[in-house]
C-alpha positions in Angstrom: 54.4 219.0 123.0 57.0 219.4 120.7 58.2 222.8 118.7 56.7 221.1 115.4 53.7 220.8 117.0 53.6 224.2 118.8 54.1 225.6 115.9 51.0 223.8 113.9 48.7 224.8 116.7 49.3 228.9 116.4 48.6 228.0 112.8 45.9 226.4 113.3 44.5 229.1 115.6 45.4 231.3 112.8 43.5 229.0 110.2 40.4 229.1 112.3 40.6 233.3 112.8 40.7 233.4 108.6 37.4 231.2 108.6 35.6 232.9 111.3 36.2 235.8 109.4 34.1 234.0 106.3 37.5 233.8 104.2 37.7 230.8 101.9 41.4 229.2 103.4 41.3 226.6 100.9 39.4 228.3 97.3 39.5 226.6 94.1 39.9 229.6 92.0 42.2 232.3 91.1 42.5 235.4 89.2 46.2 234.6 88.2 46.5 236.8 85.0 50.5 235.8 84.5 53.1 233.3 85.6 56.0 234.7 87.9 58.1 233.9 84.6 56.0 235.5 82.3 55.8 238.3 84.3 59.4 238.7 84.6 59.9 238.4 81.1 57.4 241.2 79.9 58.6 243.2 83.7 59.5 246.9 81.9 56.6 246.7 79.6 54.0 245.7 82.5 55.8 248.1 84.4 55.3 251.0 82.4 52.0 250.2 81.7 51.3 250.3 85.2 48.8 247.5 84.3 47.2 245.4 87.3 48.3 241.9 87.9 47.1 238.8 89.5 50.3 237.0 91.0 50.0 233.5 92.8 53.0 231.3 94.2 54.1 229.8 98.1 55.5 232.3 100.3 59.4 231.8 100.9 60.5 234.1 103.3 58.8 237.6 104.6 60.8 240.4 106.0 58.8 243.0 108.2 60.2 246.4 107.8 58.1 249.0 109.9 54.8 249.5 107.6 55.9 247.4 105.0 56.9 244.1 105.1 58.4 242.2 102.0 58.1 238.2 100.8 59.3 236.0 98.4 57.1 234.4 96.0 57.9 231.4 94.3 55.1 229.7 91.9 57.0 227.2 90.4 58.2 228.7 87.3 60.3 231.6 89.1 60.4 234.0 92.2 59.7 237.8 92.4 59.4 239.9 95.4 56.1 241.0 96.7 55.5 244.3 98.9 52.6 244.3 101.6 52.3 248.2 102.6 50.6 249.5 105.3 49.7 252.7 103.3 48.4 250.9 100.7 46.2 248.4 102.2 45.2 250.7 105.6 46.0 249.3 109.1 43.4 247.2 109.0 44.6 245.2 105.9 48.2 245.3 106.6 47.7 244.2 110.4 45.3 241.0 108.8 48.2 240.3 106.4 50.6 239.7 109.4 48.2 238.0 111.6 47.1 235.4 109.3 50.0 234.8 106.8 53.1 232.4 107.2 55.3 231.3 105.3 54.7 228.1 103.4 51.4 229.8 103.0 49.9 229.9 99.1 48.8 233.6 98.3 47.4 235.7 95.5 48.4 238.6 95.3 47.1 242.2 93.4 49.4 244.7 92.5 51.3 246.6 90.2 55.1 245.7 89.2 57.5 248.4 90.3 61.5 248.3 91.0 63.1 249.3 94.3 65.6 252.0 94.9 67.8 248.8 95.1 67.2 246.9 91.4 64.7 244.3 92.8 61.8 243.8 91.1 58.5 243.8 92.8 54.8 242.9 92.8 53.3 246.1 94.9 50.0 244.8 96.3 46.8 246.8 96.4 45.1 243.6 97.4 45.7 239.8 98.5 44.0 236.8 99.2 45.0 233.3 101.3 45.0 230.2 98.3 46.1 227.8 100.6 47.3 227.8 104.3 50.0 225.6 105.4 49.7 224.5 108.9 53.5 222.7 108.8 56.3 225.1 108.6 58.8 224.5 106.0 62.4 223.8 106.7 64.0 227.1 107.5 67.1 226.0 105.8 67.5 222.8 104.0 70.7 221.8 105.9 68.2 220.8 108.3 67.4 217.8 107.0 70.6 216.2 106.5 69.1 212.6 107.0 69.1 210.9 103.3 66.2 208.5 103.9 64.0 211.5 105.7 64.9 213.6 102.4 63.9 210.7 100.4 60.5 210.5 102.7 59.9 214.1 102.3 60.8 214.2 98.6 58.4 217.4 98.0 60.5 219.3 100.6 63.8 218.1 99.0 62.1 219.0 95.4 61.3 222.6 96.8 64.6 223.3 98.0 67.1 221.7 96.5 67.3 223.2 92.4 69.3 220.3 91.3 66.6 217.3 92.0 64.2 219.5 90.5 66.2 220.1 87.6 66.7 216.0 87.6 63.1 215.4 87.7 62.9 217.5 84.3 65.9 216.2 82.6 64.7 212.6 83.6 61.5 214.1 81.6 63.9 214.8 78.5 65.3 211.4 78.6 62.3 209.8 78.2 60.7 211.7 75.8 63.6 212.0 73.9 63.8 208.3 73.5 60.0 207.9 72.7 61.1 210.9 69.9 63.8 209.4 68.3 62.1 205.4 68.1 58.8 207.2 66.5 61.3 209.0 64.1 62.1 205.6 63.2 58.8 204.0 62.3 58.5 202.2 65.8 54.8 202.2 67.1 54.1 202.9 70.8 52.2 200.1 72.3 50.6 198.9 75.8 50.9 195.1 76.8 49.3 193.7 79.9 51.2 194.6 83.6 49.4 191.5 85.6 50.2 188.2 84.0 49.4 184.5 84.3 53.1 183.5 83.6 56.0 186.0 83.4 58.2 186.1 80.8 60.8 187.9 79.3 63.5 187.7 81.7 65.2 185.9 84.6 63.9 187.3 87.5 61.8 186.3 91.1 58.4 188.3 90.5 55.8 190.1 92.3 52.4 187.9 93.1 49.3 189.4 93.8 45.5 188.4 93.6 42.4 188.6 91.3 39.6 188.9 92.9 37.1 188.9 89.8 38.6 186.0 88.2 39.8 183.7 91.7 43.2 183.7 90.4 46.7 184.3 91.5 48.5 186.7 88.6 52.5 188.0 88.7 53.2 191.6 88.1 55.3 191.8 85.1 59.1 190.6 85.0 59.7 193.1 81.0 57.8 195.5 79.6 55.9 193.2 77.7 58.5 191.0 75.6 56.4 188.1 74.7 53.3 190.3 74.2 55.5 192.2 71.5 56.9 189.4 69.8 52.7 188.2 69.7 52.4 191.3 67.9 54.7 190.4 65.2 53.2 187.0 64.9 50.2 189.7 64.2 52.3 191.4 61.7 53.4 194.5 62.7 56.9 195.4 62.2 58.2 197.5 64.7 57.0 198.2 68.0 58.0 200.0 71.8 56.6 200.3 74.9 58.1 202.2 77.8 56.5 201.6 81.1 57.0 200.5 84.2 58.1 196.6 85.1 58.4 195.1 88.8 61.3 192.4 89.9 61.1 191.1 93.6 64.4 191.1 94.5 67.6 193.0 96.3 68.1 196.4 96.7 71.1 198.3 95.6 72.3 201.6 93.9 71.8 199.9 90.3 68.6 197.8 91.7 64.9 198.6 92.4 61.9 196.2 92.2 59.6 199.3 90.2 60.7 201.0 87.6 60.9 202.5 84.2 61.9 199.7 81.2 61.7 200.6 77.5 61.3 197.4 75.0 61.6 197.3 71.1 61.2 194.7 68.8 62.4 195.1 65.1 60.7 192.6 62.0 63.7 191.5 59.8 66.3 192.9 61.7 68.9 191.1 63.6 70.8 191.3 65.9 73.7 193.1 64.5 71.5 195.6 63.1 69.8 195.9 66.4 73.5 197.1 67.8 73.9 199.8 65.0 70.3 201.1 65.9 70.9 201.0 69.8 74.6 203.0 69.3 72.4 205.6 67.8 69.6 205.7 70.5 72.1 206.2 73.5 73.8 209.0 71.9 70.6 210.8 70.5 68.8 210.3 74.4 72.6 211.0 76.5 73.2 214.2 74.1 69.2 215.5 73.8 69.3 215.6 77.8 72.6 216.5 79.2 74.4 218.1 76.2 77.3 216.3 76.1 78.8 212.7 75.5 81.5 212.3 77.8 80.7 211.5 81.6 82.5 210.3 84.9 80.9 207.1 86.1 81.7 205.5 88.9 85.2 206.4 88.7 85.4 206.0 84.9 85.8 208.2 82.4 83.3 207.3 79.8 83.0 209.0 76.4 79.3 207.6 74.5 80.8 210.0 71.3 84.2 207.3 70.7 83.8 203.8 68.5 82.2 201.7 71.1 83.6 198.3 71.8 83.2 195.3 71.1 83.4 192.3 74.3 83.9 188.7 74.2 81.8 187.0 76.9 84.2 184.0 77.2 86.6 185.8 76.6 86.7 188.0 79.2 85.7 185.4 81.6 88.5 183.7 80.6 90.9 186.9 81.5 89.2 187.7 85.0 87.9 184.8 86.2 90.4 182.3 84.6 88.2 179.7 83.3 86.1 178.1 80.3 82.7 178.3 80.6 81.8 176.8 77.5 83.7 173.7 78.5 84.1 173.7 82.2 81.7 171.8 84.3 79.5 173.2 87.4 82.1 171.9 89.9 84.6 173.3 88.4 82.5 176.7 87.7 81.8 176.7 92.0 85.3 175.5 92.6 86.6 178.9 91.0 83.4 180.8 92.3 84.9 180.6 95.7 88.4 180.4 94.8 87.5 184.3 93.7 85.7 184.9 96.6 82.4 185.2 94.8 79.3 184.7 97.2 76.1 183.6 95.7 73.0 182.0 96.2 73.3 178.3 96.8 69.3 177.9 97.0 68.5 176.4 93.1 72.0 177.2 92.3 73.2 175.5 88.7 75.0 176.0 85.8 73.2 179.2 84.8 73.9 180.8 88.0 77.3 179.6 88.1 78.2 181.8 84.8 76.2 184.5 85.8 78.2 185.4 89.1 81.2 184.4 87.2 80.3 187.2 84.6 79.0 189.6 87.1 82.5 189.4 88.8 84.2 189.7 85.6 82.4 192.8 84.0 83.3 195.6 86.8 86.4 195.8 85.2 84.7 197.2 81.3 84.8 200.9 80.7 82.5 200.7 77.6 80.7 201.7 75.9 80.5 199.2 74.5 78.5 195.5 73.6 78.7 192.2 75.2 78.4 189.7 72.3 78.4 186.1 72.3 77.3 184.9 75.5 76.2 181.0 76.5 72.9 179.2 75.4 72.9 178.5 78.8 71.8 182.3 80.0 70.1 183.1 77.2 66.6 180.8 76.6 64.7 183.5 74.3 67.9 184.1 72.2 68.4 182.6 68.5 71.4 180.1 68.5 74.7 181.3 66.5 74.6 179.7 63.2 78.4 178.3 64.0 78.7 177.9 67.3 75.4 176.2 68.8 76.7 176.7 72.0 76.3 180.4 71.8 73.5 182.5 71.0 73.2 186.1 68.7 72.7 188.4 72.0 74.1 191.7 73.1 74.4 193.8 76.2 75.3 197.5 75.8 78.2 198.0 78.9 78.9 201.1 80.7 80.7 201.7 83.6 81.4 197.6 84.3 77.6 197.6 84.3 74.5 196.5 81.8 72.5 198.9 80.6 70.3 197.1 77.8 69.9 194.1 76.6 69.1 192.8 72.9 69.5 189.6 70.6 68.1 187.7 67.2 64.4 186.8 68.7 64.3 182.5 69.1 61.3 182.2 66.5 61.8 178.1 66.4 58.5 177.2 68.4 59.6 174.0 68.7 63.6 175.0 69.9 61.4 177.5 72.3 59.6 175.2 73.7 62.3 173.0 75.0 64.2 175.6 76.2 61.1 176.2 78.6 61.3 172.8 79.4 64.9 173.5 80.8 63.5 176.5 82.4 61.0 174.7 84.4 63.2 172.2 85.5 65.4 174.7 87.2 62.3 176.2 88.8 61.2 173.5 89.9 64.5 172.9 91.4 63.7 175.7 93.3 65.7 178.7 90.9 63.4 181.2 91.6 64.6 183.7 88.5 64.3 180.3 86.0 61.4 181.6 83.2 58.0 179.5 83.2 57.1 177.0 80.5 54.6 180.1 78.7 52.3 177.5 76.0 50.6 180.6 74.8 53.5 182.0 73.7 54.7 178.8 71.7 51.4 178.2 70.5 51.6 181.5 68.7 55.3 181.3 67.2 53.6 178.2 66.0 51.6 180.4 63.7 55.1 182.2 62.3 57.1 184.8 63.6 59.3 186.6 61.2 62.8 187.3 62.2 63.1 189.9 64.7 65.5 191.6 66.6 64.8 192.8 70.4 66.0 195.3 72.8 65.1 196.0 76.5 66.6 198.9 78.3 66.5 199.7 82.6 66.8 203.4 81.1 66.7 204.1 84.9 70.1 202.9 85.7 71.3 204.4 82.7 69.5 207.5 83.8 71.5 207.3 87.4 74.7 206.6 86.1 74.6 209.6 84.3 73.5 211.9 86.6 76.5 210.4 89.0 73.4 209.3 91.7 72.1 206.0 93.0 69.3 204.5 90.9 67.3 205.2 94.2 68.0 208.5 94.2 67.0 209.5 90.2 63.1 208.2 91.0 61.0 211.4 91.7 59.1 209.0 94.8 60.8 205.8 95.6 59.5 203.3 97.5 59.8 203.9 101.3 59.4 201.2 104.2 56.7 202.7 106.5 58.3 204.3 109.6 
């Protein structure tokens, strides 16, 4: 037997000695008349009152000291000391205290505040009572559990100990709210669109496929957080809309990549593209300064400042510089030729032309400090994006850069049904082909720009790698539960 399980049998034993002595180990109630914050706050007025309160919290530590013993009480808003006396209580009720209580152990206790001869201030119970028993002891000390997946298993252990993920899990709180703030400051209206689809669309990416049982179909969880329903809902006629919710992608795992998380999506009526840019400039510094108080960051070895004029970045252009080579004109043998001449790997299941420019780009962009936006990138990689009125060959799409990463994603809506509908075409040729992250042909969706869609300007952020990159953490990491391969 091991010392984990030793140890949950004497508690168990002890669980079983509360019970038979017709204690509720588990109650539902409380008489909890202040938080330990609260308490603390109002601690020389409550003090001199000599008023009785109701304390509750998990039991941190105890220290036996003769016919006292002391423990730390933490409820989740703060800590005080509490002070079991055998004087107080009677040898009865100070002798039941240590037999039955560990800690881990949720307690209520009854009492008085008072301050020792040494400053601390104290909760001096005439009375206590077992919340909740625990029958697994907590980590004495956190460097205990040094193993980074067994932390990220145990995340409630890691959240109770360690001050700074808790602190994340509440700034990550901030962010979002802050964004849902400042896009309803603007006129935006929250919406829900559908998470299980018949076709995904909104993005290049391999998705999630699950069953319905009450209809006897096969449905996708979703690849955006609900792009084409939004656009449907300026068809409708409303003129500004955001979701923020969560959107699933079946693919690799990295520190900037999960397959469940957070997205937020906009979508602007008579706005373009350009004015989609000016608007998102002024999102990322309202969110980055409302949560972490400050503009300038180290990110993955760069120092970015989110407060300086943001930059502006040629796609060909700086494929041209890094990767020495025209996409606009080059062919996909010559695009594959240079892809290995660089050393890129890549997939060569469904690879084509799109794929081709994609790792190009993705090899090119680690060397952008941003902020700052990507503008004028190919038709080719961009089948939802309204062509350049110049240059066909490009399309009126940004991508806001950070740290040689992208961290949103926008452009001039395609509201052409008919130009829509034959980029699908393209789409589901290379799908078919067997390019897994190629969009599917989605007829609903042309049938309803059909009806007239008014110029509209979009905008998708991963706010979670955002999120990670500014706290200086893996994307992994900054998710309060990520997902864990059964052990």
């Amino acid at each position: 037997m091991s010392t984990i399980d030793e140890l949950k049998k004497v508690r168990l034993e002890k669980l079983k000695s509360l019970q038979d002595s017709g204690l509720l180990t588990y109650p539902a109630t409380s008489k909890r008349t202040h938080s330990i914050t609260e308490a603390l706050k109002s601690f020389d007025k409550l003090a001199k009152s000599g008023a009785v309160l109701y304390l509750t919290g998990r039991i941190m530590a105890l220290r036996g000291h003769g016919g006292a013993t002391f423990l730390d009480i933490n409820d989740g808003t703060g800590k005080i000391q509490g002070l079991i006396k055998e004087d107080k209580l009677g040898p009865k009720g100070y002798q039941f205290f240590i037999d039955h209580f560990d800690i881990g152990d949720f307690v209520e206790i009854k009492g008085i505040l008072i301050e020792t001869k040494r400053g601390e201030k104290t909760i001096e119970a005439s009375d206590y009572k077992m919340l909740s028993k625990s029958l697994l002891p907590l980590p004495e000390k956190w460097h205990g559990l040094q193993d980074e997946e067994e932390k990220l298993r145990k995340r409630y252990l890691d959240i109770l100990f360690n001050p700074e993920i808790k602190e994340m899990i509440q700034k990550r709180a901030v962010f979002w709210n802050s964004m849902r703030e400042f896009l309803m400051e603007k006129g935006f209206l929250e919406v829900e669109t559908p998470v299980l689809e018949v076709t995904t669309g909104g993005a290049d990416a391999k998705p999630f496929i699950t069953h319905h049982n009450a209809l006897d179909i096969d449905v996708f969880l979703r690849i955006s957080t609900g792009e084409l329903w939004q656009k449907k809902l300026m068809v409708a006629g409303f003129e500004k809309t955001f979701e923020i919710g969560r959107q699933f992608r079946n693919e690799g795992m990295d520190a900037e990549h999960l397959q469940d998380y957070t997205q937020m999506e906009f979508y602007w009526a008579y706005a373009d593209y350009k004015m989609g840019m000016k608007l998102v400039e002024e999102l990322y510094k309202y969110i980055i300064k409302k949560t972490f108080g400050t503009l300038k960051f180290d990110i993955k070895g760069f120092k970015v400042d989110f407060g300086k004029k943001w930059e502006t970045y040629d796609y060909q252009t700086i494929i041209n510089k890094y990767a020495k080579i025209n996409i606009l004109e080059a062919s996909l043998p010559e695009m594959e030729k240079q892809l290995q001449k660089l050393g890129i790997t890549y997939d060569k299941n469904g690879f084509n032309k799109t794929r081709a420019i994609d790792n190009l780009w993705k090899y090119c962009r680690k060397n952008l400090v941003g902020p700052g936006f990507l503008i004028n990138l190919p038709l080719d990689v961009s089948p939802l994006a309204k062509k350049d009125e110049k240059n066909e060959k490009i399309v009126q799409r940004f991508q806001v850069i950070v740290a040689g990463s992208e961290v949103g994603n926008g452009y001039s809506e395609l509201n052409d049904p008919i130009d829509q509908a034959e980029r699908f075409s393209e789409q589901q040729k290379l799908r078919d082909k067997g390019d897994q992250e190629a969009q599917m042909f989605d007829h609903d969706f042309v049938e309803a720009l059909e009806y007239g869609m008014p110029p509209t300007c979009g905008f998708g952020i991963g706010g979670e790698r955002l999120f990670a990159f500014l706290m200086n953490k893996s994307v992994r990491e900054c998710q309060i539960f990520p997902l864990m391969k059964p052990k």
